[in-house]
C-alpha positions in Angstrom: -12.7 -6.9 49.3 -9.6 -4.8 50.9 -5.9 -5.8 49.5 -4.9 -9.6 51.4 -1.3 -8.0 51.5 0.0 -5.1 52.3 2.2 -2.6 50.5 5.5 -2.0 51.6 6.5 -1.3 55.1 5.2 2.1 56.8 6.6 3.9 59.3 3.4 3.4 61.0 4.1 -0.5 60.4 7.5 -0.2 62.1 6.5 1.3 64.9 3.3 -0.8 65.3 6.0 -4.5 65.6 8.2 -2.4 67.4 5.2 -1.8 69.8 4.5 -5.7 69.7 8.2 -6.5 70.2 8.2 -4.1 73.5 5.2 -6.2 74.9 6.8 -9.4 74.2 9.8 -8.2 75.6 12.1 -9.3 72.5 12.5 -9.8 68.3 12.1 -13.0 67.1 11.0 -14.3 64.0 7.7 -16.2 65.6 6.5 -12.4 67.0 7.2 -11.3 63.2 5.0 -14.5 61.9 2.6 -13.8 64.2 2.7 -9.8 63.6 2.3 -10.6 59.7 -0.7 -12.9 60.1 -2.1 -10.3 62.1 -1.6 -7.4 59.8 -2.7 -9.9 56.0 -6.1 -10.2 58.1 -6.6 -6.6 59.0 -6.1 -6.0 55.4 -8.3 -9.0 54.1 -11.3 -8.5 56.7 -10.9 -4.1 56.2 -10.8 -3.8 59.7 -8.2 -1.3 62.3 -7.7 -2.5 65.8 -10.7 -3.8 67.8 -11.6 -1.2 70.6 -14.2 -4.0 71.9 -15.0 -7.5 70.5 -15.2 -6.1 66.7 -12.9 -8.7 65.9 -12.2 -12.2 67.1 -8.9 -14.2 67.1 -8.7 -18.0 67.4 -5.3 -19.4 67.4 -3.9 -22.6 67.3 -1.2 -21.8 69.2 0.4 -20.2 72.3 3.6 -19.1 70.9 5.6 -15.8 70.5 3.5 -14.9 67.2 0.3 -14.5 69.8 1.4 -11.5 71.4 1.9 -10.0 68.3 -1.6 -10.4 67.1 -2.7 -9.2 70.5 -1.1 -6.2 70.0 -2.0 -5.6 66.4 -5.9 -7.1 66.5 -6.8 -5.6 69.9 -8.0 -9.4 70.5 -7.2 -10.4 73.9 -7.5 -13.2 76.9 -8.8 -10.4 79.4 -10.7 -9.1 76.9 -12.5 -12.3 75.9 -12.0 -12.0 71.6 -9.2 -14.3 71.6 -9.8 -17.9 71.5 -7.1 -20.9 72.1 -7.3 -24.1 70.3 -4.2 -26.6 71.7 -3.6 -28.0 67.9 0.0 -27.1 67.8 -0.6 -25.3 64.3 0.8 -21.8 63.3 -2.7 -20.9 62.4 -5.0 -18.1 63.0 -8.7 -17.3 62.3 -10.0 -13.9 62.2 -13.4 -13.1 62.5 -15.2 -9.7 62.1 -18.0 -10.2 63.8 -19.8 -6.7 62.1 -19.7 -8.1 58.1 -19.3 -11.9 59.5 -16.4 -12.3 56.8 -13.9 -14.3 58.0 -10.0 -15.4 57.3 -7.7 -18.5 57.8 -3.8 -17.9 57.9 -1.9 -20.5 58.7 1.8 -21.3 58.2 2.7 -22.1 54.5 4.4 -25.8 54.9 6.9 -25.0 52.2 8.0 -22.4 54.0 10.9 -23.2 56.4 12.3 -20.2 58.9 15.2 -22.4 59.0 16.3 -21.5 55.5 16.3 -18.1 56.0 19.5 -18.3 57.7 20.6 -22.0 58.4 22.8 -21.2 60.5 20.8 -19.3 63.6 19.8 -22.6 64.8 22.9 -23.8 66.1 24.1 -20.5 67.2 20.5 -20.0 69.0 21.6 -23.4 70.7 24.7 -21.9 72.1 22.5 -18.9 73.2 19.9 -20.6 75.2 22.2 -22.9 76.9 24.5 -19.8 78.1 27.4 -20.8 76.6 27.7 -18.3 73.8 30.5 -15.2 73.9 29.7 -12.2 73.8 31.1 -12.1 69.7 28.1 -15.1 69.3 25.8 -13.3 71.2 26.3 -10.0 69.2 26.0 -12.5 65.9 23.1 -14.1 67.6 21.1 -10.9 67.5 22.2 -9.9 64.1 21.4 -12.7 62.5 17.4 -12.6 63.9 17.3 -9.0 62.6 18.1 -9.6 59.4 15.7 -13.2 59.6 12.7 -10.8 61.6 13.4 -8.2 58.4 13.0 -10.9 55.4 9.5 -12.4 57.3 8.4 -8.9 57.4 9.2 -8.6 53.9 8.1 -11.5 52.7 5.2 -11.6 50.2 2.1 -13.0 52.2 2.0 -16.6 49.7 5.1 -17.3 50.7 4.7 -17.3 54.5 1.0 -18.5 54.6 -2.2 -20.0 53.1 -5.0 -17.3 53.5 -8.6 -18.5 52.7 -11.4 -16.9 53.0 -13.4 -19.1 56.0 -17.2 -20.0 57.2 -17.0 -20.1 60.9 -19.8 -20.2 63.6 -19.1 -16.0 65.6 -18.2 -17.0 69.6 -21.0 -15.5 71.4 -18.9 -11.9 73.2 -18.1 -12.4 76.5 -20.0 -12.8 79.3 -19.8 -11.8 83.1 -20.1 -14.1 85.7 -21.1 -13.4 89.4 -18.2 -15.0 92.0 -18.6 -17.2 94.6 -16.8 -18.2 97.6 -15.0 -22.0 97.2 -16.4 -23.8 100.1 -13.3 -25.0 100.8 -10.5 -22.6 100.6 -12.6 -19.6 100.7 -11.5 -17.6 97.7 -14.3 -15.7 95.5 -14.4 -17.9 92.0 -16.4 -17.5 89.0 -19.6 -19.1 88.6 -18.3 -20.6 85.5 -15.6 -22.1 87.0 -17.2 -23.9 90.3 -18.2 -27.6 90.5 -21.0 -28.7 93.1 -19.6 -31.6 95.3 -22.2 -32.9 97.9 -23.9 -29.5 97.8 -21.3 -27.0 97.8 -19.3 -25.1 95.4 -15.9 -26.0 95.0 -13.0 -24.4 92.5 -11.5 -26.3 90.0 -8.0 -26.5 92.2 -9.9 -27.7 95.6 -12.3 -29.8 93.3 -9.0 -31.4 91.5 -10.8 -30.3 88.1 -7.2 -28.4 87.2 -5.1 -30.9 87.5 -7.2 -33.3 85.9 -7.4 -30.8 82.8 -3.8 -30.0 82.8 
């Protein structure tokens, strides 16, 4: 079995968040969570970046920490290797779908962000509602360097549970033919048509979205 953490931080390492940060469009401590759990199961599943669907991602969440693990897995939406499960959890599995070994990281509840630096949360506040000064905003920024830094550093125990996991592989991703929506014309995946009285409708002219959203 390859190492479950990490040693140290590379240059290679730094550049690779750095690389994650520039597609997310900003540091913040979920994008370095999310970048960590991404880089443990590398490590655990001996695996580099998936060209194809090598790897598969299912996370229980949509927040910062996914784009990170986009970036560092090669698992993607358009790509069809990453998988969303609406369970709120800062959780991740990671499947390598050539050895079949799989890994569970998900967010260590004795871990709180929050006491890394107890007091980004208020100045955060002041932040998002606009109301900060400039001196905030330059402490603002700061203060989640230096809170990004210590999850990067952490040891992986501290910031997660990591167990080893049997999971049923996805099938890969298919391709679907498209079909006009008999109703507003546009060309819609087979997948995603319902048949109303004989003819194929998209989910929007069917009301299927909103009834899912």
């Amino acid at each position: 079995m390859c190492s479950t953490t990490p040693s140290g931080r590379s240059k290679e390492a730094h550049e690779r968040f750095a690389e994650a940060a520039v597609f997310h469009g900003h540091i913040c401590p979920g994008l370095a969570t999310g970048y960590r759990a991404a880089e443990i199961a590398l490590s655990r599943l001996c695996s580099g970046r998936s060209e194809d669907e090598e790897l598969v991602t299912i996370t229980e969440t949509d927040a910062c920490g996914v784009d990170a693990i986009q970036v560092l897995t090669g698992c993607t939406a358009g790509k069809g290797n990453l998988f969303f499960k609406d369970y709120g959890k800062h959780a991740f599995t990671f499947i390598n779908r050539r050895t079949g070994a799989a890994v569970r990281v998900a967010a260590n509840p004795s871990f709180d962000v929050n006491s890394l630096d107890p007091d980004l949360a208020p100045l955060r506040a002041r932040v998002m509602r606009r109301v900060a000064t400039e001196e905030e905003q330059a402490e603002f920024h700061e203060r989640v360097h230096r809170v990004v830094d210590a999850i990067l550093e952490a040891p992986a125990e501290v910031l997660f549970t990591i167990q080893d996991v049997e999971v049923e592989i996805p099938e890969r991703a298919r391709i679907f033919s498209s079909v006009p929506c008999a109703k507003c014309g546009e060309m819609t995946a087979e997948s995603r048509v319902r048949v109303e009285d004989g003819k194929f409708l998209c989910y929007a002219c069917s009301g299927e979205y909103s009834r899912r959203w």
